[in-house]
KEKEMI-628695 format. One record per residue: z, y, x of N, C-alpha, C in turn. Coordinates in Angstrom, 2 decimals. Each point is the difference from the previous one (the first is absolute). Layout:
<recs>
<rec n_zz="Z" n_yy="Y" n_xx="X" ca_zz="Z" ca_yy="Y" ca_xx="X" c_zz="Z" c_yy="Y" c_xx="X"/>
...
</recs>
This chain:
<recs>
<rec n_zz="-55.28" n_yy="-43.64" n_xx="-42.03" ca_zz="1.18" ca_yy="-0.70" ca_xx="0.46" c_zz="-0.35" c_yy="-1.45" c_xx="0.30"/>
<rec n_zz="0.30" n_yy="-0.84" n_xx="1.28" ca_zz="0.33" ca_yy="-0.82" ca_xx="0.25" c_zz="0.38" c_yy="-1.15" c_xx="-0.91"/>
<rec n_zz="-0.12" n_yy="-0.89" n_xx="-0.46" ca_zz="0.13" ca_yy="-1.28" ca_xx="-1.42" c_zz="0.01" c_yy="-0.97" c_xx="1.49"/>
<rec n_zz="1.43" n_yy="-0.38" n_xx="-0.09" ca_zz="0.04" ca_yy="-1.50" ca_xx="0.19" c_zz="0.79" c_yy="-0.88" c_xx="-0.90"/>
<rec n_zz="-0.35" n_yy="-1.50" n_xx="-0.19" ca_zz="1.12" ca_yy="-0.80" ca_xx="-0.43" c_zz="0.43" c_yy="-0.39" c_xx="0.34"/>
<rec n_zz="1.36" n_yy="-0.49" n_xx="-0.50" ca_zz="1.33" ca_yy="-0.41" ca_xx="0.17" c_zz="-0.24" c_yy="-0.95" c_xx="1.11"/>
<rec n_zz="-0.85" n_yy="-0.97" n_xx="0.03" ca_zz="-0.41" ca_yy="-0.87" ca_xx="1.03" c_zz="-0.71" c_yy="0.63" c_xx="1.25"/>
<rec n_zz="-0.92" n_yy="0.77" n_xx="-0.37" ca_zz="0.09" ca_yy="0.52" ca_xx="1.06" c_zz="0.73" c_yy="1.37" c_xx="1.03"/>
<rec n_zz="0.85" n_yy="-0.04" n_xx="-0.77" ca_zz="1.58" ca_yy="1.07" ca_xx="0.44" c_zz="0.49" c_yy="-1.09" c_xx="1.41"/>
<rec n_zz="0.35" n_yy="-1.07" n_xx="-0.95" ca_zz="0.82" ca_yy="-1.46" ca_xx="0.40" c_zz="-0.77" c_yy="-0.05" c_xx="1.38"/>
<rec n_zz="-0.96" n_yy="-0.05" n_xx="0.16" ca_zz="-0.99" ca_yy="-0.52" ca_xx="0.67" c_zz="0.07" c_yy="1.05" c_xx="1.56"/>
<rec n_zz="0.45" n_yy="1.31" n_xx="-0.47" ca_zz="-0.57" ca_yy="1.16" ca_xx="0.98" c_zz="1.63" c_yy="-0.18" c_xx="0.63"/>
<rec n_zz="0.89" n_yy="-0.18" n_xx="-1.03" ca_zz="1.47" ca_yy="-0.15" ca_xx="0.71" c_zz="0.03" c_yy="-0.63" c_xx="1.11"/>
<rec n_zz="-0.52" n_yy="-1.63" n_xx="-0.74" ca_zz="-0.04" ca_yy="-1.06" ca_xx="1.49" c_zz="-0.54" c_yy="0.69" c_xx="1.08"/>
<rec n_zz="-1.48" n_yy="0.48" n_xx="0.11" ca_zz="-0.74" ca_yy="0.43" ca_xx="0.69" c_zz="0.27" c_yy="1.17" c_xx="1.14"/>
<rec n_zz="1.38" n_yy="0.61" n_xx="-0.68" ca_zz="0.21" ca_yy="1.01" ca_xx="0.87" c_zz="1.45" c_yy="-0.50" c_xx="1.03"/>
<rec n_zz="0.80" n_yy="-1.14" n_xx="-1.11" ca_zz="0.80" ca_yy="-0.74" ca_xx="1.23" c_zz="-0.82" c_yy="-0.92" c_xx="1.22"/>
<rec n_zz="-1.13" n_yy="-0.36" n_xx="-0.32" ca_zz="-0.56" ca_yy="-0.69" ca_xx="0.81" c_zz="-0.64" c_yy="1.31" c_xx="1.13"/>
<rec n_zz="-0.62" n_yy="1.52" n_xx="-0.34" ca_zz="-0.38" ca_yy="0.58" ca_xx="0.81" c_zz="1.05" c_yy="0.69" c_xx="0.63"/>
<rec n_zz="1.60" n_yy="-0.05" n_xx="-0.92" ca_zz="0.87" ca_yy="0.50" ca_xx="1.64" c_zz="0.56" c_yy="-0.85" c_xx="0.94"/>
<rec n_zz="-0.41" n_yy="-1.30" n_xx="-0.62" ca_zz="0.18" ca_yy="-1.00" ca_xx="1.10" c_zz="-1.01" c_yy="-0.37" c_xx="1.32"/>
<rec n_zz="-1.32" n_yy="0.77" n_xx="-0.36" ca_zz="-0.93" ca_yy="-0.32" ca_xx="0.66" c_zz="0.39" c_yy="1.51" c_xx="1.51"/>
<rec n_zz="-0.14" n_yy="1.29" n_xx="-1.47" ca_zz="0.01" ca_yy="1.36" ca_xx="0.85" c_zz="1.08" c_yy="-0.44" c_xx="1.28"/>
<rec n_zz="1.20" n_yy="-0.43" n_xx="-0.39" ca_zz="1.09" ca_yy="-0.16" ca_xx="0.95" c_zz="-0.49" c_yy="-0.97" c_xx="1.46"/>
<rec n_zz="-0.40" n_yy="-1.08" n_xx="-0.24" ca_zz="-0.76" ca_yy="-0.76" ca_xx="0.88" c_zz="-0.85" c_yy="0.64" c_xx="0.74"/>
<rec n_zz="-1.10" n_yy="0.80" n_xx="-0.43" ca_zz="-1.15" ca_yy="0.50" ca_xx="0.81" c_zz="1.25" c_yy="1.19" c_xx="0.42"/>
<rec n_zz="0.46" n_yy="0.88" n_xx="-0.10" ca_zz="0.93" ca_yy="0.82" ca_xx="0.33" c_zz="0.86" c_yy="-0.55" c_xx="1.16"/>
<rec n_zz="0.41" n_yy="-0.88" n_xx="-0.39" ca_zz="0.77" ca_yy="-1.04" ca_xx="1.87" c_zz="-0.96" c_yy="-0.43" c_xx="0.65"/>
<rec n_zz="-1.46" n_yy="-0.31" n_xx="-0.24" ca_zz="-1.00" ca_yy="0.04" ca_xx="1.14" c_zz="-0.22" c_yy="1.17" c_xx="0.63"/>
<rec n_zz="-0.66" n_yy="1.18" n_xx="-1.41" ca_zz="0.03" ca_yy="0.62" ca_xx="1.30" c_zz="1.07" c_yy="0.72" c_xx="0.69"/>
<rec n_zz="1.01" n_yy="0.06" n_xx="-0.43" ca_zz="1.19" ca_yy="0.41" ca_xx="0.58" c_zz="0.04" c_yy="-0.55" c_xx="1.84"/>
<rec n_zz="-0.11" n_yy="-1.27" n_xx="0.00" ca_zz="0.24" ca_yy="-1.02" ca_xx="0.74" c_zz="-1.50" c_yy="-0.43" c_xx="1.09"/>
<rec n_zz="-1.14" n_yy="0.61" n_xx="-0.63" ca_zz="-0.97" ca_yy="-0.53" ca_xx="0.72" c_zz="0.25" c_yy="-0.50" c_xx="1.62"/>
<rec n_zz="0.55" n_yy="-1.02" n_xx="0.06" ca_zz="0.00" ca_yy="0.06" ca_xx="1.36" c_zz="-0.97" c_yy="-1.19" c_xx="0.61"/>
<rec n_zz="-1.05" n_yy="-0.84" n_xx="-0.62" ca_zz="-0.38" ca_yy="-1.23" ca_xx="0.21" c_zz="-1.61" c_yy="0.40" c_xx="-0.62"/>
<rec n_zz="-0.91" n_yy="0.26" n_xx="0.65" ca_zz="-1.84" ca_yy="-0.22" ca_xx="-0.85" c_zz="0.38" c_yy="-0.97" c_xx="-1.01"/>
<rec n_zz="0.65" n_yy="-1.20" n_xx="-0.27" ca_zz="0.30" ca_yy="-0.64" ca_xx="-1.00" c_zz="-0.11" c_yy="0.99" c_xx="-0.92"/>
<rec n_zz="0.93" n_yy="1.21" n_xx="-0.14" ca_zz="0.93" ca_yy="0.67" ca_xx="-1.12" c_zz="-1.28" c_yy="0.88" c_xx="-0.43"/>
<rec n_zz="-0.68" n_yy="0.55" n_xx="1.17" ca_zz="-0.87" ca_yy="1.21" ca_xx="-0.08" c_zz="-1.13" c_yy="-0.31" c_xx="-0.95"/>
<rec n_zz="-0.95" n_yy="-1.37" n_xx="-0.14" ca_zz="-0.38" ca_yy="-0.32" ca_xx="-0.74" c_zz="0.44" c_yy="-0.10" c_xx="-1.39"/>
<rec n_zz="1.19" n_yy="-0.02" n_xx="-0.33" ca_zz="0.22" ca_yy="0.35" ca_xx="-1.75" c_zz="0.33" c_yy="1.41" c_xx="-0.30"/>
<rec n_zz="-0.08" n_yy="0.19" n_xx="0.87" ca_zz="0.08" ca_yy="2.06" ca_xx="-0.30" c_zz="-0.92" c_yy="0.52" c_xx="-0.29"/>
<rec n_zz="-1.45" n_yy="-0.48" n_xx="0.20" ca_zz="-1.41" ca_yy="0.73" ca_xx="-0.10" c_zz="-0.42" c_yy="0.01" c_xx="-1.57"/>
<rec n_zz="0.87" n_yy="-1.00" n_xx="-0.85" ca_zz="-0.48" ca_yy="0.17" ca_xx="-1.47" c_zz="1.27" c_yy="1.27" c_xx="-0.22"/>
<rec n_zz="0.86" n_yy="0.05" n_xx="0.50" ca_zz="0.98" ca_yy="0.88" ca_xx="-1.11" c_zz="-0.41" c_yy="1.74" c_xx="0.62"/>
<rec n_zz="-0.62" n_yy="0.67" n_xx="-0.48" ca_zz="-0.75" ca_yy="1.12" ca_xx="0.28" c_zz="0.49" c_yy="1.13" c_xx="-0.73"/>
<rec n_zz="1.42" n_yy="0.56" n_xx="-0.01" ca_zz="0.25" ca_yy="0.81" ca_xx="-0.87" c_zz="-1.23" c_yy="1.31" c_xx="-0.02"/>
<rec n_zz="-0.46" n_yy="0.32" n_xx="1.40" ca_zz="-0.92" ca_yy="1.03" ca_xx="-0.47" c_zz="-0.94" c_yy="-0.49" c_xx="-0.52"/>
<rec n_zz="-0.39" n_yy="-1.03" n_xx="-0.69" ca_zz="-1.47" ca_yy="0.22" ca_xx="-0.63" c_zz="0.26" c_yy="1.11" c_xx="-1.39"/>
<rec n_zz="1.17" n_yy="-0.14" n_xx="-0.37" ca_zz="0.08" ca_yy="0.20" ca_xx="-1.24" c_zz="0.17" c_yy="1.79" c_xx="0.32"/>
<rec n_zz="-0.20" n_yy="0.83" n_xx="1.03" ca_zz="0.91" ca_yy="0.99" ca_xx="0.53" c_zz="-0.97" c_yy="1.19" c_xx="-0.69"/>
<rec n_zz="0.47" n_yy="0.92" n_xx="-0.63" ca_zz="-1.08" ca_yy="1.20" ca_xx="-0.06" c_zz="0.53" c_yy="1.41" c_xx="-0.39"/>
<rec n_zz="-0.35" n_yy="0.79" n_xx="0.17" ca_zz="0.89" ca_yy="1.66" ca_xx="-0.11" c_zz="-0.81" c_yy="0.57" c_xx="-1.30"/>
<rec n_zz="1.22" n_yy="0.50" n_xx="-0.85" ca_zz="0.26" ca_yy="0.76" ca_xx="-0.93" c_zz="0.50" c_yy="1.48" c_xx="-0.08"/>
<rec n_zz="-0.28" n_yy="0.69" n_xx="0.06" ca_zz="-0.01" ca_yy="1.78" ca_xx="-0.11" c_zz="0.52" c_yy="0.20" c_xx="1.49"/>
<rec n_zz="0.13" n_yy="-0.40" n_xx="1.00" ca_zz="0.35" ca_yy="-0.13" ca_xx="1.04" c_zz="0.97" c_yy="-1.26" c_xx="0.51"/>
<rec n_zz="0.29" n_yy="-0.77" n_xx="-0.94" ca_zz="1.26" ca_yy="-0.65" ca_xx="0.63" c_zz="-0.80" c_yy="-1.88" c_xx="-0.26"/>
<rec n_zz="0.65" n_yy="-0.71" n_xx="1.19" ca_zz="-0.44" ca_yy="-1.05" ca_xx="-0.09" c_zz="0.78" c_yy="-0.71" c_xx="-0.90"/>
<rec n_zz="-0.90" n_yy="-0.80" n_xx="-0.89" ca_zz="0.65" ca_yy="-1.25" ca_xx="-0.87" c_zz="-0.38" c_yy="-1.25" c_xx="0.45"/>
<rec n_zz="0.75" n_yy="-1.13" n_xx="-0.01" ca_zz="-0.22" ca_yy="-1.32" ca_xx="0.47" c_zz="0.73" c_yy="-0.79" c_xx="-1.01"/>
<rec n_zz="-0.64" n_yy="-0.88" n_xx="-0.97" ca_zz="0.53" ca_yy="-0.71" ca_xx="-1.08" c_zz="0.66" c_yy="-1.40" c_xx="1.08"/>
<rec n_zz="1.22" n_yy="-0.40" n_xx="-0.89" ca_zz="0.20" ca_yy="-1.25" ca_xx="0.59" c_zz="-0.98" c_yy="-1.31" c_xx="0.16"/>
<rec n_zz="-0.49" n_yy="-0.10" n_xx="-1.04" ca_zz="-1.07" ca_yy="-1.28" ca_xx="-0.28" c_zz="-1.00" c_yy="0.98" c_xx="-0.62"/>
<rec n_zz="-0.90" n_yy="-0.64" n_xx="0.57" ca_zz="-1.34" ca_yy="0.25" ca_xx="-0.99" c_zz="-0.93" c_yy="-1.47" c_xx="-0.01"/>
<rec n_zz="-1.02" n_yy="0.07" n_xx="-1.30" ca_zz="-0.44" ca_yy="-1.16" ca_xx="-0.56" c_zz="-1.64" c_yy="0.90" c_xx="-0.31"/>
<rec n_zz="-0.67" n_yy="0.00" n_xx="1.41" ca_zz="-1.35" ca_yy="0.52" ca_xx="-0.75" c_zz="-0.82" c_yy="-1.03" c_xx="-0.75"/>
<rec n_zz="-0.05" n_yy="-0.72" n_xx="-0.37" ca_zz="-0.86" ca_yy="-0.44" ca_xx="-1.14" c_zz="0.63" c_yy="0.68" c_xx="-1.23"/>
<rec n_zz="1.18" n_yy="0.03" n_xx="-0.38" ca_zz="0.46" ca_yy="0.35" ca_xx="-0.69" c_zz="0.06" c_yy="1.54" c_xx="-0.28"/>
<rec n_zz="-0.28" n_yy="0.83" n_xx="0.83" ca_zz="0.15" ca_yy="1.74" ca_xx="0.25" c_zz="1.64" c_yy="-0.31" c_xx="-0.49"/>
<rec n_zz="0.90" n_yy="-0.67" n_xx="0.79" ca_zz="1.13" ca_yy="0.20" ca_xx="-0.51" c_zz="0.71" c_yy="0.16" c_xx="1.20"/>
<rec n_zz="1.24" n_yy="1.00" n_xx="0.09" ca_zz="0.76" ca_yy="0.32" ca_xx="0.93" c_zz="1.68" c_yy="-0.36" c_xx="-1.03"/>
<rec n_zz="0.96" n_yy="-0.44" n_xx="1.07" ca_zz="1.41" ca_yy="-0.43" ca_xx="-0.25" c_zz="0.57" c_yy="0.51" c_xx="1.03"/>
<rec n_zz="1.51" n_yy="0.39" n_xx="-0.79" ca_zz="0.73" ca_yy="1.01" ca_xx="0.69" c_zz="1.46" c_yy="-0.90" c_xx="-0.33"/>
<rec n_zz="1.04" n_yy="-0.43" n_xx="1.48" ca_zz="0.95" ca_yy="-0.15" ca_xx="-0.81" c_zz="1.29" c_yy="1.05" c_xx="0.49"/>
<rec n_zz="0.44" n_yy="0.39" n_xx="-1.11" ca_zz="1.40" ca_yy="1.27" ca_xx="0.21" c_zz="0.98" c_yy="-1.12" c_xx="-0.07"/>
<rec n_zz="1.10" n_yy="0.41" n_xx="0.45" ca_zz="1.39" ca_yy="-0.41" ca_xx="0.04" c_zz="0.74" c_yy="1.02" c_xx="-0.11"/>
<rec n_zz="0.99" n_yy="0.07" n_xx="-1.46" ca_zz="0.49" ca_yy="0.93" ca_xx="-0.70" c_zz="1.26" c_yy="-0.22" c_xx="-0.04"/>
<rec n_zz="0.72" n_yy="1.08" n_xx="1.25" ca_zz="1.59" ca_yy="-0.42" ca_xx="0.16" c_zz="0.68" c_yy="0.83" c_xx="-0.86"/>
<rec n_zz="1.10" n_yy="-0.04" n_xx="-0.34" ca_zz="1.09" ca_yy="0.84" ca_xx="-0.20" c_zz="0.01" c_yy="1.93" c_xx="0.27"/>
<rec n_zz="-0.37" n_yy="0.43" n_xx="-1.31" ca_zz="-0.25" ca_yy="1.53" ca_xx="0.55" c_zz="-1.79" c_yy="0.75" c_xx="0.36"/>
<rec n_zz="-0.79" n_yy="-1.40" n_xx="0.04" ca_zz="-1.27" ca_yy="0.29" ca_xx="0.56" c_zz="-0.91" c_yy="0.37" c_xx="-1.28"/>
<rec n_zz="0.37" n_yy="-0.47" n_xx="-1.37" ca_zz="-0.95" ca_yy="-0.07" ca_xx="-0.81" c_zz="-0.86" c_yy="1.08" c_xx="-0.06"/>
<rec n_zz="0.11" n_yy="1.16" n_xx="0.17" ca_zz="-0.97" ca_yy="1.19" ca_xx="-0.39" c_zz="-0.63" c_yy="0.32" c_xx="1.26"/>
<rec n_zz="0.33" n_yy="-0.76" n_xx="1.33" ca_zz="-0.94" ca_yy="0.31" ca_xx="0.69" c_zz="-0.74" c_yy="-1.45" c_xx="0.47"/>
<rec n_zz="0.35" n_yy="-1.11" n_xx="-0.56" ca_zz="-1.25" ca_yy="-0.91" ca_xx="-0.41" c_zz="-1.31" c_yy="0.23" c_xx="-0.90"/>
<rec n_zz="0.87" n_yy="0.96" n_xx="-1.19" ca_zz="-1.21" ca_yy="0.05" ca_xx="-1.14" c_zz="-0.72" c_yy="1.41" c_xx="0.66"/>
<rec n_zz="0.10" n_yy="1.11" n_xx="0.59" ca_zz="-0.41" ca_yy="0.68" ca_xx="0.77" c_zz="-1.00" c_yy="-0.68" c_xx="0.79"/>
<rec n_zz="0.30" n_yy="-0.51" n_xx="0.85" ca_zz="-1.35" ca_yy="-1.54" ca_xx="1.04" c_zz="-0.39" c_yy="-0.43" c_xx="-0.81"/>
<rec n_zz="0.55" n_yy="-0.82" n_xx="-1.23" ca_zz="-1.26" ca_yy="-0.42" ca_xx="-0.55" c_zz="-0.95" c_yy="0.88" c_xx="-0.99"/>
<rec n_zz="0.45" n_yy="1.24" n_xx="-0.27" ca_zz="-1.17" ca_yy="1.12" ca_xx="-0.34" c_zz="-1.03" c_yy="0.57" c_xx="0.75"/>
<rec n_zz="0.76" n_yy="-0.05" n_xx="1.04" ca_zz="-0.97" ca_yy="0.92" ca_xx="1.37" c_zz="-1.06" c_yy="-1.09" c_xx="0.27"/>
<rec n_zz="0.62" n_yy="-1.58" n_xx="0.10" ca_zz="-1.20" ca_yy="-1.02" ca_xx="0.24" c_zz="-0.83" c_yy="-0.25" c_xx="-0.79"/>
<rec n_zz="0.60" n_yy="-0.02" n_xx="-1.37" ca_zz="-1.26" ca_yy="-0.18" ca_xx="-0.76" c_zz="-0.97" c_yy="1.01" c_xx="-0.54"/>
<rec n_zz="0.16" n_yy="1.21" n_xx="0.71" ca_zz="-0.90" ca_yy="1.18" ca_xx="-0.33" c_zz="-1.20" c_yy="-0.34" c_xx="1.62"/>
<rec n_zz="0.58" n_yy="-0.15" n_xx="1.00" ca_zz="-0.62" ca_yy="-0.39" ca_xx="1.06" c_zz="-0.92" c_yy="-1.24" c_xx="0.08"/>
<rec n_zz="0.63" n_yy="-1.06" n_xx="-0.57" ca_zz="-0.55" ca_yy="-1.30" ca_xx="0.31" c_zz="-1.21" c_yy="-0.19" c_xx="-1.54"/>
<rec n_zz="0.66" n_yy="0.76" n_xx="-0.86" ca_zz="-1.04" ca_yy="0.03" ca_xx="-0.93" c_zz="-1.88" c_yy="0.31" c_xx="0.30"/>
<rec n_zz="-0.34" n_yy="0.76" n_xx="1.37" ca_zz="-0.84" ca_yy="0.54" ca_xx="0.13" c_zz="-0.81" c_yy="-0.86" c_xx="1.33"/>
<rec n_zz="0.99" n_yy="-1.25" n_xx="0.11" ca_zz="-0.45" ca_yy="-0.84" ca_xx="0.70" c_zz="-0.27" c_yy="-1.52" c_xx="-0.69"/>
<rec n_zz="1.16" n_yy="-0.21" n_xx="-0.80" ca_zz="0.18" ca_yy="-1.30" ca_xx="-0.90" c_zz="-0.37" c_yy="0.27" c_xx="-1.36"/>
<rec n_zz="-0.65" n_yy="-1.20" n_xx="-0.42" ca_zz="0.18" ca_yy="0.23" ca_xx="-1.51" c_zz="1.28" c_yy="-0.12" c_xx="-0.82"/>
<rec n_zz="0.28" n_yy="-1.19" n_xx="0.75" ca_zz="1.54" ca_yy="-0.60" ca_xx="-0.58" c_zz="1.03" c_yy="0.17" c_xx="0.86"/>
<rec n_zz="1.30" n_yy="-0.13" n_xx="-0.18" ca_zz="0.93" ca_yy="0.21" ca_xx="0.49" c_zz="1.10" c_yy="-1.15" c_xx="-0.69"/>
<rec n_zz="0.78" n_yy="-0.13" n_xx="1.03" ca_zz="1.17" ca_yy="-0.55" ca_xx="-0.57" c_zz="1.40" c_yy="-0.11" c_xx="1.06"/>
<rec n_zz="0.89" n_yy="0.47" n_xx="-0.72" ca_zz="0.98" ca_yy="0.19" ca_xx="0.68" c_zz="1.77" c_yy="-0.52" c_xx="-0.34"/>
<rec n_zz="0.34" n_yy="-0.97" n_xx="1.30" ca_zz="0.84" ca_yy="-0.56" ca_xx="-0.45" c_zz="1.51" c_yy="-0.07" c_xx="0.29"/>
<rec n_zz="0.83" n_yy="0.66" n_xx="-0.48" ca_zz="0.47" ca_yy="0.60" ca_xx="0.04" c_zz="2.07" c_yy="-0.96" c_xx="0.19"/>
<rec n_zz="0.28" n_yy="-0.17" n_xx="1.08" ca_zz="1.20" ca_yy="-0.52" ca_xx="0.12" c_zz="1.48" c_yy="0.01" c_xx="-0.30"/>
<rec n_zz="0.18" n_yy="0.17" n_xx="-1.07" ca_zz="1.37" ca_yy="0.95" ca_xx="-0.48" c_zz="1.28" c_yy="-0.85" c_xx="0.26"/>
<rec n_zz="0.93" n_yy="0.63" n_xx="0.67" ca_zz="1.35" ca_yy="-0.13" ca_xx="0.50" c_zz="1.36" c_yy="0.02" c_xx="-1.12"/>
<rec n_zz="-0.69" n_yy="-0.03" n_xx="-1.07" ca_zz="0.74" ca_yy="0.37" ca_xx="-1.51" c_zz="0.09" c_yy="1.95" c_xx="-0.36"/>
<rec n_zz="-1.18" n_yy="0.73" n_xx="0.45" ca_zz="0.14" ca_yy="1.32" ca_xx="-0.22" c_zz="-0.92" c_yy="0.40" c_xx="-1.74"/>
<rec n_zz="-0.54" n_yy="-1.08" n_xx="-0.32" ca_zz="-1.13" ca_yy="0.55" ca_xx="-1.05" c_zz="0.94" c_yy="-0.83" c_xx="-1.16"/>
<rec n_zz="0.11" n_yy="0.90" n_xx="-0.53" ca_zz="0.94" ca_yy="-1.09" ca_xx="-1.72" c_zz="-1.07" c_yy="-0.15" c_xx="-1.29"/>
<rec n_zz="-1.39" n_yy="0.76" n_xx="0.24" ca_zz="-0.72" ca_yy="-0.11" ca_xx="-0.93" c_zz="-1.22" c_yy="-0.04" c_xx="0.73"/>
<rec n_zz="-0.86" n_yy="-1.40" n_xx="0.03" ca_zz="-0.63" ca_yy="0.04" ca_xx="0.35" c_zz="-1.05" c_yy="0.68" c_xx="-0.21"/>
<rec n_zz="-0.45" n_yy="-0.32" n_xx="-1.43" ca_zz="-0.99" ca_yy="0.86" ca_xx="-0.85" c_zz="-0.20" c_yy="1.54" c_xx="0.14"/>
<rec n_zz="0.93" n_yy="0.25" n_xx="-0.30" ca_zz="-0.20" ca_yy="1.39" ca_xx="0.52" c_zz="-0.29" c_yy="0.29" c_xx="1.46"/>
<rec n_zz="0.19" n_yy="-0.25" n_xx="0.83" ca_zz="0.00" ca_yy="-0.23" ca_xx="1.54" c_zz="-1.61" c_yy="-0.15" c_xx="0.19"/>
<rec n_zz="-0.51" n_yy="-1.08" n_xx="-0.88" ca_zz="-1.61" ca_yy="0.19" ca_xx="-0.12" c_zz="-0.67" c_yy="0.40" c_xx="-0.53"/>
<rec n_zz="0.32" n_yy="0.80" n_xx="-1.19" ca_zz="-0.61" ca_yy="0.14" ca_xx="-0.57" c_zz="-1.11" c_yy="1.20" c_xx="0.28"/>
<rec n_zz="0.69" n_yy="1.40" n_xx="0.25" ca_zz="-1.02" ca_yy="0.55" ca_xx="0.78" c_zz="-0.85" c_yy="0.48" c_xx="1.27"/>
<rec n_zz="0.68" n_yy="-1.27" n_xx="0.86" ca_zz="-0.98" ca_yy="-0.03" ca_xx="0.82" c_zz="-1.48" c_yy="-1.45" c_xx="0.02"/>
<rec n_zz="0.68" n_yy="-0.70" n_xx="-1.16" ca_zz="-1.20" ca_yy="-0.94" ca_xx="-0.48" c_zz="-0.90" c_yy="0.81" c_xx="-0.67"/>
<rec n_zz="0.27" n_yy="0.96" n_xx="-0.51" ca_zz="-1.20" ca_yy="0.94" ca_xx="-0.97" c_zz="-0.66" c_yy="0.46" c_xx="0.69"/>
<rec n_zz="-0.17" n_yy="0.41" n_xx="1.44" ca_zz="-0.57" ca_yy="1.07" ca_xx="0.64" c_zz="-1.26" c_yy="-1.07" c_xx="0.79"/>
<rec n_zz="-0.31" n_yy="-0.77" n_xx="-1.64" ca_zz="-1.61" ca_yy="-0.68" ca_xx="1.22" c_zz="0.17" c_yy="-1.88" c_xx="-0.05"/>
<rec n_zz="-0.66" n_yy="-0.64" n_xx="1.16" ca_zz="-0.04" ca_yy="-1.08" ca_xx="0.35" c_zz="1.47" c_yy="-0.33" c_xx="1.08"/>
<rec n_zz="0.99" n_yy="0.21" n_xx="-0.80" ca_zz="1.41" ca_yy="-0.23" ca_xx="0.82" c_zz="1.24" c_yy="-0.73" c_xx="-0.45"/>
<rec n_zz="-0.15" n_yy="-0.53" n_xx="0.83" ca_zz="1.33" ca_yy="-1.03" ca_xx="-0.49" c_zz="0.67" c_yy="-0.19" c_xx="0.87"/>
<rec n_zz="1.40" n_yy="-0.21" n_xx="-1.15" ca_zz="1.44" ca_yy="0.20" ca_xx="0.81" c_zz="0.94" c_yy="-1.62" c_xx="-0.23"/>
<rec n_zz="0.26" n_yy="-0.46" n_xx="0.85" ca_zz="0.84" ca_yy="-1.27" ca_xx="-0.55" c_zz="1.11" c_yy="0.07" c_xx="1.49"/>
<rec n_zz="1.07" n_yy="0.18" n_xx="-1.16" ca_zz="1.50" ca_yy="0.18" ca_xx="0.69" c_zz="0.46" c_yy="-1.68" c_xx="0.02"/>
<rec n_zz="0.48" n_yy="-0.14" n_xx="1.09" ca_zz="0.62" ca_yy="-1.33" ca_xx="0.27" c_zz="1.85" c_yy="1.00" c_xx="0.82"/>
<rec n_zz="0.24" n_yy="-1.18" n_xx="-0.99" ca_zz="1.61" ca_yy="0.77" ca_xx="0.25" c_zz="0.88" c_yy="-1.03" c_xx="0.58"/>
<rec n_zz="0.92" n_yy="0.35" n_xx="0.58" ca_zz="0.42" ca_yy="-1.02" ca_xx="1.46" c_zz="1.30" c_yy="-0.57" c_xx="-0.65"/>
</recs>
């Protein structure tokens, strides 16, 4: 299992408001490419590097961090969705396991999870995986 501290929980929170602020930006470039200006900041954001097939079906992690062998996934967990979030995140981490060492997945809750702990608990057991719910 995955061991982070409290600081660095704190730390991955910021980190992931700062990467949907970023995803969204490169997302209106390339949405928008309409200027070689724009086209040049598109060549780092490469969702396929990360792209690779599992028993037939393609997986593509949101972020990946190869120095790290770490792949990040973020769900957004509406109203009614919970069992087929934790479903995706079983199927991914049986998949991405055989690509990543680590995993971590972060998970956006709309007020559907009333216990967090339990919510992680067993899918933090199943390895190098971690779950940190940020709740809206």
């Amino acid at each position: 299992m995955a061991n982070y501290t409290l600081d660095e929980t704190r730390n991955i929170k910021v980190l992931l408001n700062q990467v949907r602020a970023f995803r969204d930006t490169i997302q209106g470039i390339i949405d928008n490419k309409e200027s070689s200006e724009h086209s040049r900041y598109v060549s780092f954001y490469d969702r396929e590097t990360g792209k690779f097939e599992f028993s037939g079906k393609e997986f593509i992690p949101d972020f990946i961090i190869p120095k790290l062998q770490l792949c990040l996934e973020i769900k957004l967990l509406r109203e009614g969705k919970k069992s087929k979030i934790i479903e995706e995140i079983s199927a991914d981490i049986t998949a991405y396991g055989k690509q990543y060492e680590r995993q971590l997945y972060i998970v956006y809750d709309l007020g559907c999870i009333q216990n967090e702990e339990e919510f992680k608990r067993d899918i933090e057991n199943t390895g190098n995986v971690k779950v940190i719910i940020v709740k809206h």
